[in-house]
N, C-alpha and C positions, 0 to 999 in steps of 0.2 A: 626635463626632469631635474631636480635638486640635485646637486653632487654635496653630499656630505664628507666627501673628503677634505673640502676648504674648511672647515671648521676645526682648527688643528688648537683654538685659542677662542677667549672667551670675546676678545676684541674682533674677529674674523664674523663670530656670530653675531653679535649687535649691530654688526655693520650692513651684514645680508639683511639681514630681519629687521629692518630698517622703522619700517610701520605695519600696522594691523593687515591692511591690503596684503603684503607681502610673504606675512605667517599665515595667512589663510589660503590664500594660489599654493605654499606649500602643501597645505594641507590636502588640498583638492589635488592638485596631481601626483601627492603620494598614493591616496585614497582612488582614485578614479581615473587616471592617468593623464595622458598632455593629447590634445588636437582631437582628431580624428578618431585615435586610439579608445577617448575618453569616455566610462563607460559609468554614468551615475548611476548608481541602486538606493532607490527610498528606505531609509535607516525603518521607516513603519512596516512596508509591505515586504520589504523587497522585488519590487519591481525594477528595471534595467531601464537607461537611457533616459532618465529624467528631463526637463525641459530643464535652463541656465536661464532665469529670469533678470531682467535689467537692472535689478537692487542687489543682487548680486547672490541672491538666495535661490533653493532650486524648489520645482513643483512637481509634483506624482501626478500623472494623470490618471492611474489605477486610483488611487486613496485619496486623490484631491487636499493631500496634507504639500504646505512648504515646510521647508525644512533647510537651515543653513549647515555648511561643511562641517561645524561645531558637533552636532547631533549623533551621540553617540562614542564619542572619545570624552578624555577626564576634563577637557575643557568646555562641557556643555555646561550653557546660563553662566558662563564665566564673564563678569562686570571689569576685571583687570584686562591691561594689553594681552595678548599672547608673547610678548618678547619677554614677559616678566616669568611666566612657566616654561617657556624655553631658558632662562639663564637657569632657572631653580632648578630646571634636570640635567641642566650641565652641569651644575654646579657641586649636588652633590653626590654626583657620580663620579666626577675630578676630584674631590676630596678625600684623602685618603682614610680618613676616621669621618667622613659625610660633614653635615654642614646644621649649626643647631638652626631652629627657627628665630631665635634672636639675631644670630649675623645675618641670615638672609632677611628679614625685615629693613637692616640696615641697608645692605645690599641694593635692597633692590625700590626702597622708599614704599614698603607696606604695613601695617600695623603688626605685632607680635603675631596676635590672634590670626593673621589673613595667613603669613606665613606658614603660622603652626598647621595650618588647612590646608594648603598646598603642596606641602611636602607630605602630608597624610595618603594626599591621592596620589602624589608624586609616586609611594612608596607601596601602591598598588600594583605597579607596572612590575614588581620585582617577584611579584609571586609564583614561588615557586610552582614546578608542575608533576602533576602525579604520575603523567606517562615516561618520564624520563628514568633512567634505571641505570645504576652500574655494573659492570663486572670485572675481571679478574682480582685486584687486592683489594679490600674493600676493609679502612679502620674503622672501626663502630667506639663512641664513646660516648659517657655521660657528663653534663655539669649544670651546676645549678647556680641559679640567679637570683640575687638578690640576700636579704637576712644578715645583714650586718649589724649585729649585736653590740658590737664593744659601741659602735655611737652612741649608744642612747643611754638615756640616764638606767642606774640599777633600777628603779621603779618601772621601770616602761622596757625592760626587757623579757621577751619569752623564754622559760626556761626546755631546757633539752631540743637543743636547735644545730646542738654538731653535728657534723659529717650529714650525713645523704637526707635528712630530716627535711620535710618538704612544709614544715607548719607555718616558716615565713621564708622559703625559697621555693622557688619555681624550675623545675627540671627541663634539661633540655638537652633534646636528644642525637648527633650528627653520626653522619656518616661519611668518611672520604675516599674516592675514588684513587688510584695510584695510580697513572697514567701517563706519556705522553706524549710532545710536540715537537715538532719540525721548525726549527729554527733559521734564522736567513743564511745558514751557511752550509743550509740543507742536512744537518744533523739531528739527530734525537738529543730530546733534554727531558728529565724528568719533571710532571707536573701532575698538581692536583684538584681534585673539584670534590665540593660537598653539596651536601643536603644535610637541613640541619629542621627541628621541629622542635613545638611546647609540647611535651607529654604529661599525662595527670601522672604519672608514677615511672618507676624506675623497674617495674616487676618485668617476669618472666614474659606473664601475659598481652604485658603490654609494649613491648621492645622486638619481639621478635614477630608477631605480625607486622610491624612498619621495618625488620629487613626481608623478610621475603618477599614487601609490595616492590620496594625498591632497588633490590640487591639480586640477580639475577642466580637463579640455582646453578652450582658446581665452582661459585666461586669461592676463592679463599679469604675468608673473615678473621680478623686481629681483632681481639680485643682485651679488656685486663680482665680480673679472673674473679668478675663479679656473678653470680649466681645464675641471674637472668640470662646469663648467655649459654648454661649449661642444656644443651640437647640439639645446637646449630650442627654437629654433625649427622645427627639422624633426619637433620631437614634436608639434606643434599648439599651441604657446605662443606670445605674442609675450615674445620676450626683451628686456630690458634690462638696460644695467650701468653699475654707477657703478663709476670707475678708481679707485679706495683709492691703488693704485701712485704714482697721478699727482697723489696730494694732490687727489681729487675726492672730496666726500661728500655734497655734493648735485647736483642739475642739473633742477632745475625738482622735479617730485614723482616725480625717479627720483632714491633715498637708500635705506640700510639701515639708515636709523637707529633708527629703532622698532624693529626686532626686536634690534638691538645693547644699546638700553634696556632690553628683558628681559634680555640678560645680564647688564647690570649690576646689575640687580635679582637674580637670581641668584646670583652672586655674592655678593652684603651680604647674600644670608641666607644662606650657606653659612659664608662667614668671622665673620660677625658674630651667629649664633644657635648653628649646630652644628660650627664651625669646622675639620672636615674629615670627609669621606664617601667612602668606601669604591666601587670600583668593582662590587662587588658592590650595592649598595644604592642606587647614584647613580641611575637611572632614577626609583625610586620618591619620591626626593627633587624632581628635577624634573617627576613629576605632581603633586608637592604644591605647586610655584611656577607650573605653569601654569595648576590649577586654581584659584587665588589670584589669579592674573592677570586667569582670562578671565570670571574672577563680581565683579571689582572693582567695579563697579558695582549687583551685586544688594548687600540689605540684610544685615544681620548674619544676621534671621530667616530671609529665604529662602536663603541658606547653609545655616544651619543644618536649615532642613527637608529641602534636596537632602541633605546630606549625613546624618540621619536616615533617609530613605526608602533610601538607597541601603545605609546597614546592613543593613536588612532584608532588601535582596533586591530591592527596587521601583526598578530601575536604570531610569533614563531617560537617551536621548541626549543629548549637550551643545547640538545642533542644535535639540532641542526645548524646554531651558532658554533655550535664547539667544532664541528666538521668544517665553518668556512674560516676558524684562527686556524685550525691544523695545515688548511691551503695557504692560507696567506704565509 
């Protein structure tokens, strides 16, 4: 079986993955495991124990379909190497602000266009999941994206576009977990994880169903002293708020500043990597800064192995990654 530990470096991986043969035996004994052990299921039927045919594709003999190890992960009918999507999910997972599709076209010798395609399914793997939930301190905030006024000429500007106006910004909604981790000296450090979403509005109606899917009853909610948050106490939260209005942004360890920090994180990789994104595609951008966020702390390698397994098909909960950095 592959040790993903040796991939500590982008030179450690071009070197394993040498040629196509070699990213694909990955594939298959991630997928189906090694020897004896090894258990193929037809990506059509699911049926078990496929036949390993000599071209190096396998065969159902339920479905009478072939089908090669490709079938079924983001590298299906893929015409590039697989060394070329394996560096692009190293790559912009190592990246601290991700990676545009122009340096990696360069990068990796593909056209703009192939790039900008690859990193789209690339940024698949990152989507967030709806079973996963926080509890005890949980910051809820809002911000909005995009509507930069002063660029444009006076003729081509929309008028009453301040503050919360959603007629050329797009809202977006997070939440952060306070939480945390055991460090190699065997002590607690404090850490945090979010969940972040496109919401159509900033309302009551629409904020506070997406913290009760996610935010676990009895915990305690910060937030600032926007409207829509009035009535989390009678949901079974204890509320708190810091008064932004009244020039409050702390008050003891009731602040939103940490999850305001992701924005601004956010942001510098928006303007400072892909420097503007589309509402159509804005979500998928923000799983790629949350999932960046909330694995800051795993290694380059176990990055890269979640996001390996998770090509495949071998999706694991974030709730079950976060329990194996807590061990490590």
């Amino acid at each position: 079986m592959i040790d993903f530990s040796n991939f500590d470096d982008i030179i450690s991986l071009t070197t394993y993955f040498s040629n196509n043969n070699v990213c694909k035996q990955a594939i298959i004994e991630s997928r189906w495991g090694v020897g004896e052990e090894q258990d193929v299921v037809c990506p059509y039927c699911g049926k078990h124990h496929c036949n390993h045919s000599k071209s190096g594709r396998f065969h159902c003999t339920a479905c009478n379909k072939n089908f090669s190890c490709l079938v079924g992960t983001i590298f299906e009918n893929t015409k590039l190497p697989l060394i070329k999507w394996f560096v692009g999910m190293y790559l912009i997972s190592s990246h601290k602000k991700g990676i545009s599709s122009h340096q990696l076209s360069r990068d990796i010798h593909v056209t703009q266009a192939t790039a900008w395609y690859m990193l789209q399914k690339i940024r698949l793997l990152y989507a967030q999941s709806d079973a996963d939930v926080f509890d005890g301190t949980v910051e809820c905030d809002e911000v909005y994206i995009g509507g930069k006024q002063k660029w444009k000429h006076q003729s081509m500007r929309t008028p009453h576009t301040q503050g919360r106006s959603t007629a050329t910004k797009t809202p977006v909604f997070g939440m952060m977990e306070r939480s945390t981790i055991e460090n190699e000296e065997g002590e607690e450090e404090p850490i945090t994880y979010v969940h972040a979403f496109v919401v159509g509005n900033t309302n009551k109606d629409t904020l506070q169903p997406v913290i009760q899917q996610f935010v676990e009853d009895g915990s305690r909610v910060i937030t600032d002293e926007l409207n829509a948050y009035n009535g989390l106490s009678e949901l079974g939260y204890t509320h708190a708020v810091v008064s932004h209005g009244a020039e409050e942004y702390a008050n003891g360890d009731v602040f939103t500043n940490s999850i305001e920090g992701f924005w601004s994180h956010f942001r510098r990789m928006i303007t400072g990597c892909y420097h503007d994104v589309s509402d159509e595609h804005l979500q998928q951008y923000i799983d790629e800064a949350v999932y960046r966020w909330n694995t800051r702390k795993a290694s380059q390698t176990e990055r890269f192995s979640d996001m390996f397994n998770k090509s495949i098909g071998l999706v694991k909960r974030w709730s079950e990654i976060r329990v194996g950095l807590m061990v490590a």
